[in-house]
C-alpha positions in Angstrom: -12.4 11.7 -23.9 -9.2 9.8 -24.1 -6.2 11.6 -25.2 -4.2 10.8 -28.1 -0.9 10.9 -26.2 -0.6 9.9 -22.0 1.9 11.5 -19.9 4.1 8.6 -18.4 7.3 8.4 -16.4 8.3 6.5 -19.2 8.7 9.7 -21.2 10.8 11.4 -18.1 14.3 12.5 -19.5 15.4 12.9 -15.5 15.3 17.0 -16.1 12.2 18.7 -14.7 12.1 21.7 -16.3 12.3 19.6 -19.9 9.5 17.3 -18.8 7.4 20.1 -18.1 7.3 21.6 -21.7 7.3 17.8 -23.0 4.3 18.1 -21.1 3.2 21.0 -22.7 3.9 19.7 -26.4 1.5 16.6 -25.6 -1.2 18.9 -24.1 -1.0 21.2 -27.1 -1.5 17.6 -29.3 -4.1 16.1 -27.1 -6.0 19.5 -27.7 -5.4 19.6 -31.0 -7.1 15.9 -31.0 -10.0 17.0 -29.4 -10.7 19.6 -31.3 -10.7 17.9 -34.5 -12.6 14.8 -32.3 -15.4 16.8 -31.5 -15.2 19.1 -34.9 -14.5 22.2 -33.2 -14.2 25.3 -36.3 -11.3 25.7 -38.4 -10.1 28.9 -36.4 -9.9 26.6 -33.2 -7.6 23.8 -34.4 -5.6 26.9 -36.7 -5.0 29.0 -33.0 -4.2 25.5 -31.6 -1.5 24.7 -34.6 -0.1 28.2 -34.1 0.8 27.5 -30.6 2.2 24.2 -30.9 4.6 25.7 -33.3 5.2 28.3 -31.5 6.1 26.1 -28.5 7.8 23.5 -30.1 10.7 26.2 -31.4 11.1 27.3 -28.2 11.5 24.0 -26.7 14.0 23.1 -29.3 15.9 26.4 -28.5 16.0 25.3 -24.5 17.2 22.2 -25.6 20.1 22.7 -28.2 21.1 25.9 -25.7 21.0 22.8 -23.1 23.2 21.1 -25.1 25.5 23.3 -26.5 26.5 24.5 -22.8 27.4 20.9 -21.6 29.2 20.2 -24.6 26.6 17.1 -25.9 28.3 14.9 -28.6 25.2 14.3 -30.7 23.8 17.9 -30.6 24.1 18.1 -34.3 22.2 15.3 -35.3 19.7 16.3 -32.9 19.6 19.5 -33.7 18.9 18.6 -37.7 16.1 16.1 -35.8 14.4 19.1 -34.5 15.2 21.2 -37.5 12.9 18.6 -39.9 10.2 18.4 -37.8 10.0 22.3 -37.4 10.0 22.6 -40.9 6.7 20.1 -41.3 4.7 22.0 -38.6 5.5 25.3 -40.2 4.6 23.7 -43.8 1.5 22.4 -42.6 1.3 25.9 -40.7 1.2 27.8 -44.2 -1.1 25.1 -46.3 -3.7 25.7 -43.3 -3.6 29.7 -43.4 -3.8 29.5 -47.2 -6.6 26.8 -46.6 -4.7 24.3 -49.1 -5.1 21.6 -46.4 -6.2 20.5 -42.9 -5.4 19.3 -39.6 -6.5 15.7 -39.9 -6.2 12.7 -37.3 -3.1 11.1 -39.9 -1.4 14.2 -39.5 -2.0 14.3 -35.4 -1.0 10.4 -35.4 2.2 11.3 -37.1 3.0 13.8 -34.4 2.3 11.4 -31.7 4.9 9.1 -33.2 6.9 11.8 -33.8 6.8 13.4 -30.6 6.9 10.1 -28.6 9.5 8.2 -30.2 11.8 11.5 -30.1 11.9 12.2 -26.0 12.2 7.9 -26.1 15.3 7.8 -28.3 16.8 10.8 -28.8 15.7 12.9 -25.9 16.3 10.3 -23.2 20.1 10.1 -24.6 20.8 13.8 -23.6 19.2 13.6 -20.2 21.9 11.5 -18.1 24.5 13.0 -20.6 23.3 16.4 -19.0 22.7 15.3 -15.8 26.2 13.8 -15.5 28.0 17.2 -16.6 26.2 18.5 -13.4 22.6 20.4 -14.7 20.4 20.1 -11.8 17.2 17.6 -12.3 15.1 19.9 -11.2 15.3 23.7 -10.0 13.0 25.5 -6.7 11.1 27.7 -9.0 9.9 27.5 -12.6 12.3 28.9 -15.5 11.5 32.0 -17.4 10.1 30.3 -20.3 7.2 28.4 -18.6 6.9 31.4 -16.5 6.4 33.7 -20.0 4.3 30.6 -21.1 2.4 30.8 -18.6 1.9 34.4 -19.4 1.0 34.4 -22.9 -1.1 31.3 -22.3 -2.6 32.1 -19.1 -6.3 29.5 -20.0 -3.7 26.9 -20.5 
């Protein structure tokens, strides 16, 4: 099956350890799609929701922490970016759990578009930005939160 979103270097904000959990967020989409694709149970694509909400506010932690340190201009508006969509994936968490609504391919569309067009213009911003002020591109082992990721999620 083809997924809903492709990895590409196009994505690639220069910083490894951010592409990685990029990565991570389009997996956790991409399963998500296939799940509803093949019209896996409720449970499934609930459990799947749960950790893409769990892993999108701890990507948006690394990043504004990220961007706090090195000082980045537009870390407010950003941060209010990443603030709007939490609050959509946690609203859509609770209408699910209380069974008022679904995951549906609209809903997975808009988080493709959401998801893409943020690393493409706002995330790609911060990476030279960060880069510049001297964070490494990429580091010799992987950082504690893929490695507790990796953990908690270890059929990932």
């Amino acid at each position: 099956m083809k997924p809903l979103v492709e990895w590409t270097d196009e994505l690639s904000v220069g910083v490894q350890e951010i592409d990685e959990q990029h990565k991570i967020l389009v997996g956790l989409v991409n399963r998500m799609y296939e799940s509803i694709v093949k019209r896996t149970d409720q449970a499934e694509i609930k459990r799947v929701l749960d950790e893409l909400a769990q892993y999108t506010v701890i990507h948006f932690a690394v990043e504004e922490s990220l961007m706090r340190i090195f000082d980045y201009p537009d870390y407010e508006i950003h941060k209010k970016h990443h603030e709007e969509l939490t609050k959509q994936v946690v609203d859509l968490q609770k209408r699910v759990t209380k069974g008022e609504g679904t995951v549906s391919i609209e809903v997975l569309h808009f988080l493709r578009h959401w998801l893409t067009h943020h690393i493409l213009q706002d995330d790609k911003r911060y990476g030279p930005f960060l880069l510049g002020k001297g964070l490494k591109s990429a580091w010799t082992e992987k950082s504690w939160v893929g490695k507790i990721w990796e953990y908690v999620h270890p059929h990932k």
